[in-house]
VOGU-231108 format. One record per residue (C-alpha): x negated, y, z negated; residue number from 1; residue in three letters. Coordinates in nm, 3 decimals. Example, Ala and Ser with C-alpha at 12.3 -4.5 7.8 and 13.67 -1.06 7.14 Angstrom:
REM VOGU-231108
        c1        c2        c3   pos   code
    -1.230    -0.450    -0.780     1    Ala
    -1.367    -0.106    -0.714     2    Ser
This chain:
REM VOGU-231108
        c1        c2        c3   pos   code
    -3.558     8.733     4.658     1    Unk
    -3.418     8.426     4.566     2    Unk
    -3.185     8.655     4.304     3    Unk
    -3.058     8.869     4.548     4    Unk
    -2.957     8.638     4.775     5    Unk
    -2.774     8.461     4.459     6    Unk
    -2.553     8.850     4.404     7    Unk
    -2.471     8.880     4.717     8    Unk
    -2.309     8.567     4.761     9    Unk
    -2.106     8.555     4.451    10    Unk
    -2.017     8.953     4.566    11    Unk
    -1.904     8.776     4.888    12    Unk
    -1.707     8.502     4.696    13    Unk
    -1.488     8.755     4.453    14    Unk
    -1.420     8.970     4.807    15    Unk
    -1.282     8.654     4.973    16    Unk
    -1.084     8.595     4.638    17    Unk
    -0.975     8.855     4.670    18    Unk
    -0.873     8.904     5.015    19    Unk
    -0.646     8.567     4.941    20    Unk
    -0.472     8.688     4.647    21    Unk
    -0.385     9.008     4.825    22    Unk
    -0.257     8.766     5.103    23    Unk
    -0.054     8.523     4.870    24    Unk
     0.107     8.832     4.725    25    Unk
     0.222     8.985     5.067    26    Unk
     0.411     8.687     5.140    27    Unk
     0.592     8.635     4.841    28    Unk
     0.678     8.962     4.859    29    Unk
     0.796     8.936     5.254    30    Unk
     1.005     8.615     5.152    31    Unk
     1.158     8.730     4.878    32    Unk
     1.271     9.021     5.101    33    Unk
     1.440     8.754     5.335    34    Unk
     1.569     8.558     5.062    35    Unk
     1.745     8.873     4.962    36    Unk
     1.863     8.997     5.290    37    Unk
     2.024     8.641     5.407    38    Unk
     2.366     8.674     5.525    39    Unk
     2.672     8.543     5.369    40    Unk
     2.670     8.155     5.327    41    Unk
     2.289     8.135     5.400    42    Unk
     2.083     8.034     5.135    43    Unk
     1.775     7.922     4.979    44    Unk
     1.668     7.578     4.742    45    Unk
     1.771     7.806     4.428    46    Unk
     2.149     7.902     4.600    47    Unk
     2.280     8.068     4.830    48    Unk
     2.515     8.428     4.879    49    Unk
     2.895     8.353     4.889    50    Unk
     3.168     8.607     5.035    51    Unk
     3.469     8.648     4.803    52    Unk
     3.793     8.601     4.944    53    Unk
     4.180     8.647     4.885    54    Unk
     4.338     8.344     4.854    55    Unk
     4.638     8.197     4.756    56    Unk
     4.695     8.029     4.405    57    Unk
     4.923     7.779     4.503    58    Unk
     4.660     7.492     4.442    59    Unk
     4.767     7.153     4.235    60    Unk
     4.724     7.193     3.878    61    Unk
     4.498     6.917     3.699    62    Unk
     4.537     6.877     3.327    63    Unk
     4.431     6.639     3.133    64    Unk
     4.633     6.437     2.860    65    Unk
     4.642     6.091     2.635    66    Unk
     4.916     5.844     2.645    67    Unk
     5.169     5.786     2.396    68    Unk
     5.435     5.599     2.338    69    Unk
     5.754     5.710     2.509    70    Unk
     5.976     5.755     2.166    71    Unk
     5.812     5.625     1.802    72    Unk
     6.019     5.485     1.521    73    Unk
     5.889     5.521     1.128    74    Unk
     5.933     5.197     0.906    75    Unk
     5.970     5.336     0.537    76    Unk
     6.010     5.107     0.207    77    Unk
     6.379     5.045     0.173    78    Unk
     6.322     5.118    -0.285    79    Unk
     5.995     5.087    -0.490    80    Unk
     5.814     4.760    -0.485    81    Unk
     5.477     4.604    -0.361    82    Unk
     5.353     4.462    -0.087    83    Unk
     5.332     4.024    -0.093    84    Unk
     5.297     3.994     0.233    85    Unk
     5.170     4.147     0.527    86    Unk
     5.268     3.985     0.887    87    Unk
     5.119     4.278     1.136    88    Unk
     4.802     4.475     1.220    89    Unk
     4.763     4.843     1.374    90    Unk
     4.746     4.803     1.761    91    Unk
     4.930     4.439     1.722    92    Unk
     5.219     4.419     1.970    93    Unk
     5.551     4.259     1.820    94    Unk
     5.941     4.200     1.919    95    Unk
     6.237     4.317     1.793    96    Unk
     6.322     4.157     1.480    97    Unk
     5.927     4.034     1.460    98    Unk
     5.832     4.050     1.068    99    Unk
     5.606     4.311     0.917   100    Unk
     5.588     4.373     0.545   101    Unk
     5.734     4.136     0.303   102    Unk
     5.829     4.339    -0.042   103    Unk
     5.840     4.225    -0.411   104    Unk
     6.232     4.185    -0.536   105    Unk
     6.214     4.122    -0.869   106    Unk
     6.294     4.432    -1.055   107    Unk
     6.556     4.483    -0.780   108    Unk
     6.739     4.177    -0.898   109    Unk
     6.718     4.324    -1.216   110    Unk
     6.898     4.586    -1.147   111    Unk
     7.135     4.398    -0.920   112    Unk
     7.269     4.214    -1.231   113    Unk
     7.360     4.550    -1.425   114    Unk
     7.523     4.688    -1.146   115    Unk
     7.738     4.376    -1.082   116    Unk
     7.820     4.403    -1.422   117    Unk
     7.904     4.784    -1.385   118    Unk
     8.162     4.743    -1.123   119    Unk
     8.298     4.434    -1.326   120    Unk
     8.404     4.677    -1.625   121    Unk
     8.466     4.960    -1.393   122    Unk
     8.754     4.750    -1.229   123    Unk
     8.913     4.654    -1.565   124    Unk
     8.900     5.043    -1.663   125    Unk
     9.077     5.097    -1.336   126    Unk
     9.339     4.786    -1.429   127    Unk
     9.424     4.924    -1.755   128    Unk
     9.483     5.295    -1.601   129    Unk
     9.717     5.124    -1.335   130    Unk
     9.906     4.936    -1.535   131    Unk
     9.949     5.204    -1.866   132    Unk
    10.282     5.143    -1.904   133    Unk
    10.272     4.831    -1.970   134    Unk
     9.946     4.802    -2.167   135    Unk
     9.973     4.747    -2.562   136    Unk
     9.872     5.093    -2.671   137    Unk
    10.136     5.247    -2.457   138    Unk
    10.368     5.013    -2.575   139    Unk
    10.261     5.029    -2.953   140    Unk
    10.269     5.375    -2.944   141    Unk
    10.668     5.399    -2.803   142    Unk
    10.747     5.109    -3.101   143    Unk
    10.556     5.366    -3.304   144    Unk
    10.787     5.656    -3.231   145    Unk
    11.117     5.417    -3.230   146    Unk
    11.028     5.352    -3.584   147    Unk
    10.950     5.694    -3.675   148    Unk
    11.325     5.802    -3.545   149    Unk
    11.490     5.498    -3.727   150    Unk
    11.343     5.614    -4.012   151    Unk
    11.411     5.956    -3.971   152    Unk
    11.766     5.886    -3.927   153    Unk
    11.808     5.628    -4.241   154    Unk
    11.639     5.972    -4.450   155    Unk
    11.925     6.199    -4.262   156    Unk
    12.203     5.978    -4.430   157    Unk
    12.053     5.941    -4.787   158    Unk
    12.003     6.323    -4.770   159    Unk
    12.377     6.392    -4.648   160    Unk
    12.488     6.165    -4.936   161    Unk
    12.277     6.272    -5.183   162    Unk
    12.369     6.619    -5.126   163    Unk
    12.717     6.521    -5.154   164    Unk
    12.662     6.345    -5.471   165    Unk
    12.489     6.644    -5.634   166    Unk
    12.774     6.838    -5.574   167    Unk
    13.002     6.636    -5.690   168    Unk
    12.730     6.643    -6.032   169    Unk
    12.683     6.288    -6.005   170    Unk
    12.339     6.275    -5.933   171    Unk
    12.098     6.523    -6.056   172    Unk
    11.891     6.786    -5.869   173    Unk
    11.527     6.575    -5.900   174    Unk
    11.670     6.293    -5.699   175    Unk
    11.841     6.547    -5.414   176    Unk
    11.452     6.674    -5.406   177    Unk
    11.285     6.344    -5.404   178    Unk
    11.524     6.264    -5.092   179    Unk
    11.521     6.602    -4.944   180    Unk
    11.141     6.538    -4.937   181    Unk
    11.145     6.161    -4.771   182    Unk
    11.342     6.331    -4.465   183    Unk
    11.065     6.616    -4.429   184    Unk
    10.788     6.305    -4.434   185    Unk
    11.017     6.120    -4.176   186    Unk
    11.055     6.448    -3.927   187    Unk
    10.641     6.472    -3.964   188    Unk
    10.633     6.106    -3.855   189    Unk
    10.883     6.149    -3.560   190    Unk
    10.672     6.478    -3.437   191    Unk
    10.342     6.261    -3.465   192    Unk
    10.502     5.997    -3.252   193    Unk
    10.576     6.159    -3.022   194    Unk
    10.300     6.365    -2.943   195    Unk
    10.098     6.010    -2.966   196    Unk
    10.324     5.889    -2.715   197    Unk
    10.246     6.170    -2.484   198    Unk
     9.860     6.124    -2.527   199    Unk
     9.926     5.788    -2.444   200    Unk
    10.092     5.901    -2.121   201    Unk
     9.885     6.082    -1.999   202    Unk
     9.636     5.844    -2.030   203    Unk
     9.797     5.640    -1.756   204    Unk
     9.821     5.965    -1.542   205    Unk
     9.722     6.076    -1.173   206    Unk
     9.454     6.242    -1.252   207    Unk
     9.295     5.909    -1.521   208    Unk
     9.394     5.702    -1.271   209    Unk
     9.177     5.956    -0.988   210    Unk
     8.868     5.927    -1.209   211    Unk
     8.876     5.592    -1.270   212    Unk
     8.933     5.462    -0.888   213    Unk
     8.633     5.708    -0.815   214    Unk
     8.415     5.591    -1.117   215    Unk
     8.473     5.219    -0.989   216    Unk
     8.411     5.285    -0.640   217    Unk
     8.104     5.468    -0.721   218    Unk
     7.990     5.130    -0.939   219    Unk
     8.119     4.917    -0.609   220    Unk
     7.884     5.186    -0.355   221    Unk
     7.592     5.096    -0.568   222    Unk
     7.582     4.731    -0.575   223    Unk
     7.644     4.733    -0.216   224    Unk
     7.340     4.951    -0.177   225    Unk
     7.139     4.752    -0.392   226    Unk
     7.282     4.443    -0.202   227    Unk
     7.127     4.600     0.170   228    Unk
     6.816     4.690    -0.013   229    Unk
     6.735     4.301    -0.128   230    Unk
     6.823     4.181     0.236   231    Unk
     6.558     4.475     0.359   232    Unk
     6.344     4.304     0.142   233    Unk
     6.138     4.149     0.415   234    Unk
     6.057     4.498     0.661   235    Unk
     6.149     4.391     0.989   236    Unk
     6.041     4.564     1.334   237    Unk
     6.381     4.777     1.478   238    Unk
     6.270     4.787     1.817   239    Unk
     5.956     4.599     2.038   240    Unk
     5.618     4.839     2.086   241    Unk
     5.305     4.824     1.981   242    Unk
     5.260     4.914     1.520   243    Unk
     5.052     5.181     1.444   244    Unk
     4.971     5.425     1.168   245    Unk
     5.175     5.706     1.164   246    Unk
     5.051     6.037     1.283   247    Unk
     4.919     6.263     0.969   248    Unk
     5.158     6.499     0.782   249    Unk
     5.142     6.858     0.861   250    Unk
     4.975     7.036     0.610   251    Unk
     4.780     6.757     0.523   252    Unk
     4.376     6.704     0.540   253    Unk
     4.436     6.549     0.902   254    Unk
     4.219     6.222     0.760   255    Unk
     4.325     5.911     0.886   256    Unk
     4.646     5.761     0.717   257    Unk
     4.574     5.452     0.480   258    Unk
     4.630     5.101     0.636   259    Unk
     4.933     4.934     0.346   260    Unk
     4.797     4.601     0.242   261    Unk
     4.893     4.321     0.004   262    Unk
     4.972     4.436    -0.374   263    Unk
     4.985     4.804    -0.258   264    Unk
     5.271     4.982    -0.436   265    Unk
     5.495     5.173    -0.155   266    Unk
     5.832     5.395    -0.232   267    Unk
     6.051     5.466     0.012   268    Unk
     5.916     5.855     0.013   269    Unk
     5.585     5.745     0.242   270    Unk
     5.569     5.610     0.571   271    Unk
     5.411     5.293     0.602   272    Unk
     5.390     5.197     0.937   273    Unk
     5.473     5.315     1.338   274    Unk
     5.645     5.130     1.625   275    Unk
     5.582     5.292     1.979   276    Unk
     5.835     5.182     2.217   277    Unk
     5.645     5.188     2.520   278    Unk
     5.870     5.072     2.801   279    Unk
     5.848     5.432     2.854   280    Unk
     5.530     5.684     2.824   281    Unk
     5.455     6.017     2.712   282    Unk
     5.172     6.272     2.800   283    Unk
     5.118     6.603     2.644   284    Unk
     4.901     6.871     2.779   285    Unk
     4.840     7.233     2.785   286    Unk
     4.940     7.441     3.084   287    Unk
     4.804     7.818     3.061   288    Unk
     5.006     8.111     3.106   289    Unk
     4.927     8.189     3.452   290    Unk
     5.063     7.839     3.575   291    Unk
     5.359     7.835     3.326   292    Unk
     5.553     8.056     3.611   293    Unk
     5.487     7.845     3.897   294    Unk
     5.613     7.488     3.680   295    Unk
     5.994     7.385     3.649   296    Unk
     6.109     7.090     3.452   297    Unk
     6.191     6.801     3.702   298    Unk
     5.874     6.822     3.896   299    Unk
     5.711     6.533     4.019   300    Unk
     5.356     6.447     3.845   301    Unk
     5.074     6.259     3.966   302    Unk
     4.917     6.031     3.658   303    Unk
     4.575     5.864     3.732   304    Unk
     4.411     5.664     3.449   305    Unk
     4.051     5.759     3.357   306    Unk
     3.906     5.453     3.298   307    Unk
     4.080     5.253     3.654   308    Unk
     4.172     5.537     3.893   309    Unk
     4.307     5.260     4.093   310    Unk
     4.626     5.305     3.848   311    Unk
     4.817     5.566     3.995   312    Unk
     5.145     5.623     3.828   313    Unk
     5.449     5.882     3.890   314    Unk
     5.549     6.086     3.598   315    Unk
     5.826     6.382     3.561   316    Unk
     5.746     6.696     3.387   317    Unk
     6.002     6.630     3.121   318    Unk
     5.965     6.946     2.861   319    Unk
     5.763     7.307     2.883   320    Unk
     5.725     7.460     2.529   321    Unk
     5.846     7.822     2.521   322    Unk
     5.606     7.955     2.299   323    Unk
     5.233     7.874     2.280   324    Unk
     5.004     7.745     2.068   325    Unk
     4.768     7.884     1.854   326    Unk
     4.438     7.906     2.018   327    Unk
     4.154     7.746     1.755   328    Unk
     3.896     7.614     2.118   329    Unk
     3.558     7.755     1.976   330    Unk
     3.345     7.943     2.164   331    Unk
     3.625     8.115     2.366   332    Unk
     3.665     8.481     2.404   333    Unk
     4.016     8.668     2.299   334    Unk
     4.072     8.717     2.614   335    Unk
     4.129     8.320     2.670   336    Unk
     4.456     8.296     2.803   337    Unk
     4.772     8.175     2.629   338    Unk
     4.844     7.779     2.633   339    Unk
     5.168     7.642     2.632   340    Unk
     5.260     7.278     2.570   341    Unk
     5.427     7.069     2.834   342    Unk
     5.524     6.667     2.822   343    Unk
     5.544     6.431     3.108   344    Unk
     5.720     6.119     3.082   345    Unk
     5.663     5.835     3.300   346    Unk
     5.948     5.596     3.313   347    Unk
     5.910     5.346     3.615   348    Unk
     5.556     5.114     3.572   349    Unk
     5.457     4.872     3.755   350    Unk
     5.372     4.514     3.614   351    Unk
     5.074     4.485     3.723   352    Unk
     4.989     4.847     3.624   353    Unk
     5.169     4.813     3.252   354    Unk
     4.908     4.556     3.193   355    Unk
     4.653     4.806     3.210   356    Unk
     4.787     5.090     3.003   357    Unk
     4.691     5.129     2.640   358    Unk
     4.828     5.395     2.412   359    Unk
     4.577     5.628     2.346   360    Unk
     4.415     5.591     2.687   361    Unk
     4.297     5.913     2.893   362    Unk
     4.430     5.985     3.191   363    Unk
     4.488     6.303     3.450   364    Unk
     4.793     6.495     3.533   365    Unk
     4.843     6.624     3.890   366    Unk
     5.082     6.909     3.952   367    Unk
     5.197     7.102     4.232   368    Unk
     5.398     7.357     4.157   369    Unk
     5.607     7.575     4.392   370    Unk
     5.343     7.847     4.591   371    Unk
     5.151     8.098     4.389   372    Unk
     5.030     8.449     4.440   373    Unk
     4.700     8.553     4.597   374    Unk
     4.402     8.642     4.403   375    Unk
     4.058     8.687     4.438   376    Unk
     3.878     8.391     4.366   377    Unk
     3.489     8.319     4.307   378    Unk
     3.334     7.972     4.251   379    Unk
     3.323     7.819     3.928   380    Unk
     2.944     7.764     3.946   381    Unk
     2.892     8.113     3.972   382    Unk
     3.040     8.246     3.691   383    Unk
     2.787     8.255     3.350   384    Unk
     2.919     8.296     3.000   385    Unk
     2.731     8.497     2.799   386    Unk
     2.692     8.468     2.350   387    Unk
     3.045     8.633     2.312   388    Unk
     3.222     8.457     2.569   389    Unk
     3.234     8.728     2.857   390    Unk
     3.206     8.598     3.213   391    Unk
     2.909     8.728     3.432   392    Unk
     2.805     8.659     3.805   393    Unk
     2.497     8.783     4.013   394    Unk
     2.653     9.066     4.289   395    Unk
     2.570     9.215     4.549   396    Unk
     2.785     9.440     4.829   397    Unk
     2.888     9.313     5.108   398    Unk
     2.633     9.503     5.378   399    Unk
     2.327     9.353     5.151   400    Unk
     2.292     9.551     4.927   401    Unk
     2.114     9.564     4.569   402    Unk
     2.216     9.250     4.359   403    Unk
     2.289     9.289     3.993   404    Unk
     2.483     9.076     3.698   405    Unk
     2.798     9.243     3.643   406    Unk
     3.088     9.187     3.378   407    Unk
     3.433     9.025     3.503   408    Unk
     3.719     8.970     3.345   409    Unk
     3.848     8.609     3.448   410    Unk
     4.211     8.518     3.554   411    Unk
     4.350     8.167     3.623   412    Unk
     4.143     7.858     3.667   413    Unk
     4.182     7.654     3.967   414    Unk
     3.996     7.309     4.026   415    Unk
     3.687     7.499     4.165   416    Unk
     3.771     7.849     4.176   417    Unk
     3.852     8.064     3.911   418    Unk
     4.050     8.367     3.975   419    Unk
     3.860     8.747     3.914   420    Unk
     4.091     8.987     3.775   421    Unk
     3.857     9.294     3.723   422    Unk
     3.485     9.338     3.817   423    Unk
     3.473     9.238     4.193   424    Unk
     3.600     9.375     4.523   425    Unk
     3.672     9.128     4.879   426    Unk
     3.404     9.134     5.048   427    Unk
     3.168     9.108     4.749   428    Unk
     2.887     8.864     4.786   429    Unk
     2.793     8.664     4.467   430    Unk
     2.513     8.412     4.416   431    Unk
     2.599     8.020     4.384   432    Unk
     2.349     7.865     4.224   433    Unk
     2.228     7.472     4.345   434    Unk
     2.408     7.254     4.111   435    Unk
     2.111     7.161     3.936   436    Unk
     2.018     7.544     3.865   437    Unk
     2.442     7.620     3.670   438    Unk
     2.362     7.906     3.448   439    Unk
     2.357     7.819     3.112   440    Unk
     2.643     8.007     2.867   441    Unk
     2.279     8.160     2.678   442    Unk
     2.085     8.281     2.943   443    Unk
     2.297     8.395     3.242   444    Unk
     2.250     8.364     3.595   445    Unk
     1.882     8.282     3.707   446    Unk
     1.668     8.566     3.803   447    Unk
     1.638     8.592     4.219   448    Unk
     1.330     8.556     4.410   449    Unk
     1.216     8.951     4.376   450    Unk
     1.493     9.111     4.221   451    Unk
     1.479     9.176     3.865   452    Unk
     1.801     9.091     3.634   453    Unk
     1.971     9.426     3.554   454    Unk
     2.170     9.480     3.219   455    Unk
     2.526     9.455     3.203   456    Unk
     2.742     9.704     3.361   457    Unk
């Protein structure tokens, strides 16, 4: 007896079990069907349905940027040398005229010396041309040629005579041939002269005298150059800013530019050092290519510095590139919009807000452009990424209907809407998650209470 009574209470116990589980089930099932059919705007502690609506794009544009120095200058090596001293640090702020680098001179006045000595013979060169006419080879080659015709005439006269003589059979025919052969020697002497005295003309001509004033004033341009390069010896700053490294070359490995120290060897083919001027400032950010319409150069800009946004400075949008970048952001689909570069330069600071600024520092641009067009928009915390970078939400029609994730296609990016360019309707209803339940780019929205997540359509 005792047995039975033990079966039919645990029969009793798995009915009530039973009966509860059945229960539990029927109300999940009844509030899921309520979480579901909520209106627009109502919600639960997972989210809540959202309407979409047509509005206007025409809100400020926020970018984000560092600050630079409003114009840079490069300090070079003014010739080959090394480093002996070293007056400055990166980030160290100095005056105009303040030293920096201090090079080695020696082998310069090395070559100083020659070239002194270059323009010394170069100038007598250039004397000597100048004054030709009256130099000794000129004038030893015109005594040359006055001799040569003396003589030539004194072998004229014995010839005439002789000749005479021979005919007269005085004299006999080997002396008219010795003397008929002295006036042939003393024509050869009178042609040589004179074609030496022509050489030595044209020695002292335009043209010698052109190469030589050239040759010396090339010697002259040289030891003047040499001259600047030993007073550059000690690398002074050319305007006040703040020294820094220069930026990396383009095409290089991007690493970090080596700091010059003492006993480096530098040429003046490598920059050694930067000086920012900042009594002015520079910002440079991307603007995409569905705000670069609404932006003109000249507008006002908002600047707010990340780390005090009680420093709130005025900027003007100085420059908007006219072709964009090349898009390397990882992770981004190829439908990511085009980026253009844009600058904004902030001219008037405050004192007590100059204080604060530091090149390199973060801060945030504030736009507003002239009024945009109107677009659908849908929260940004609705909109998932899946693995290839394609932008879901959860949907549902506007009466209530079945809700399913469906493919967009995303337009411009607002500063919490983002703008739907294919995929959704007005009227559409899509879920917004509680901030603490974002869809993650991996998995996609969250599954709702009793709806089951649907493939992509």
């Amino acid at each position: 007896m005792k047995h039975v009574l033990q079966r039919v209470g645990a029969r009793a116990s798995a009915r009530r079990a039973r009966l509860l589980g059945a229960a539990l089930l029927l109300g999940a099932l009844v509030a899921a069907v309520v979480i579901v059919g909520r209106p627009a705007g109502v919600g639960s502690a997972d989210g809540q349905w959202v309407a979409l609506q047509v509005g206007e794009t025409s809100q400020a544009i926020v970018l984000d940027g560092q600050l630079e120095p409003g114009a840079s200058v490069n300090i070079t090596a003014p010739f080959d040398g090394r480093i002996v001293a070293k007056a400055v640090r990166p980030g160290d702020r100095v005056e105009q005229g303040a030293l920096l680098l201090a090079l080695s001179s020696v082998d310069l006045l090395t070559e100083l010396r020659d070239a002194e000595a270059a323009v010394i013979r170069a100038q007598q060169a250039l004397n000597q041309v100048i004054q030709w006419e009256t130099g000794a080879d000129f004038l030893a080659a015109q005594r040359q040629l006055g001799s040569s015709r003396a003589a030539l005439e004194a072998a004229q006269r014995r010839q005439s005579e002789t000749q005479a003589l021979f005919e007269q059979g005085i004299v006999a025919r080997n002396e008219l041939e010795s003397v008929q052969s002295e006036l042939l020697g003393a024509q050869s002497q009178v042609v040589n002269g004179e074609s030496a005295l022509t050489a030595a003309r044209e020695k002292g001509s335009a043209e010698q005298h052109r190469l030589a004033r050239l040759e010396h004033d090339n010697r002259v341009s040289k030891l003047a150059d040499l001259r600047t390069k030993l007073g550059q010896a000690r690398i002074a700053a050319p305007i006040a800013g703040v020294v820094s490294l220069p930026a990396a070359a383009a095409g290089s490995d991007g690493g970090v530019p080596k700091e010059p120290e003492v006993g480096s060897f530098v040429t003046p083919r490598e920059t050694l050092l930067t000086i920012g001027d900042t009594s002015t400032f520079m910002v440079r950010a991307g603007l995409d290519e569905y705000d670069i319409l609404r932006v003109k150069t000249g507008l006002t800009v908002e600047v707010v510095l990340n780390a005090n946004p009680d420093v709130s400075l005025t900027g003007e949008l100085l420059h908007i590139s006219s072709q964009a970048r090349k898009n390397t952001a990882p992770g981004e689909g190829s439908s990511r919009a085009a980026v253009f570069d844009v600058q904004v330069v902030i001219r008037d600071i405050a004192p007590q807000a100059r204080s604060a600024l530091r090149i390199g520092m973060g801060v945030g641009l504030r736009i507003h452009p002239e009024a945009g067009r109107t677009a659908l928009l849908v929260p940004l915390p609705a909109v998932s990424r899946g693995a290839d970078g394609s932008a879901h939400v959860m949907r549902r029609g506007q009466a209530g209907g079945p809700a399913g994730q469906v493919r967009i296609e995303l337009g411009k990016t607002l500063v919490d809407q983002v703008e739907v360019v294919t995929g959704l309707e007005p009227g559409d209803e899509v879920w917004l998650p509680r901030p603490a339940e974002v869809p993650s780019v991996a998995d996609g929205p969250p599954a709702l209470p009793g709806v089951s997540r649907p493939t992509d359509e």
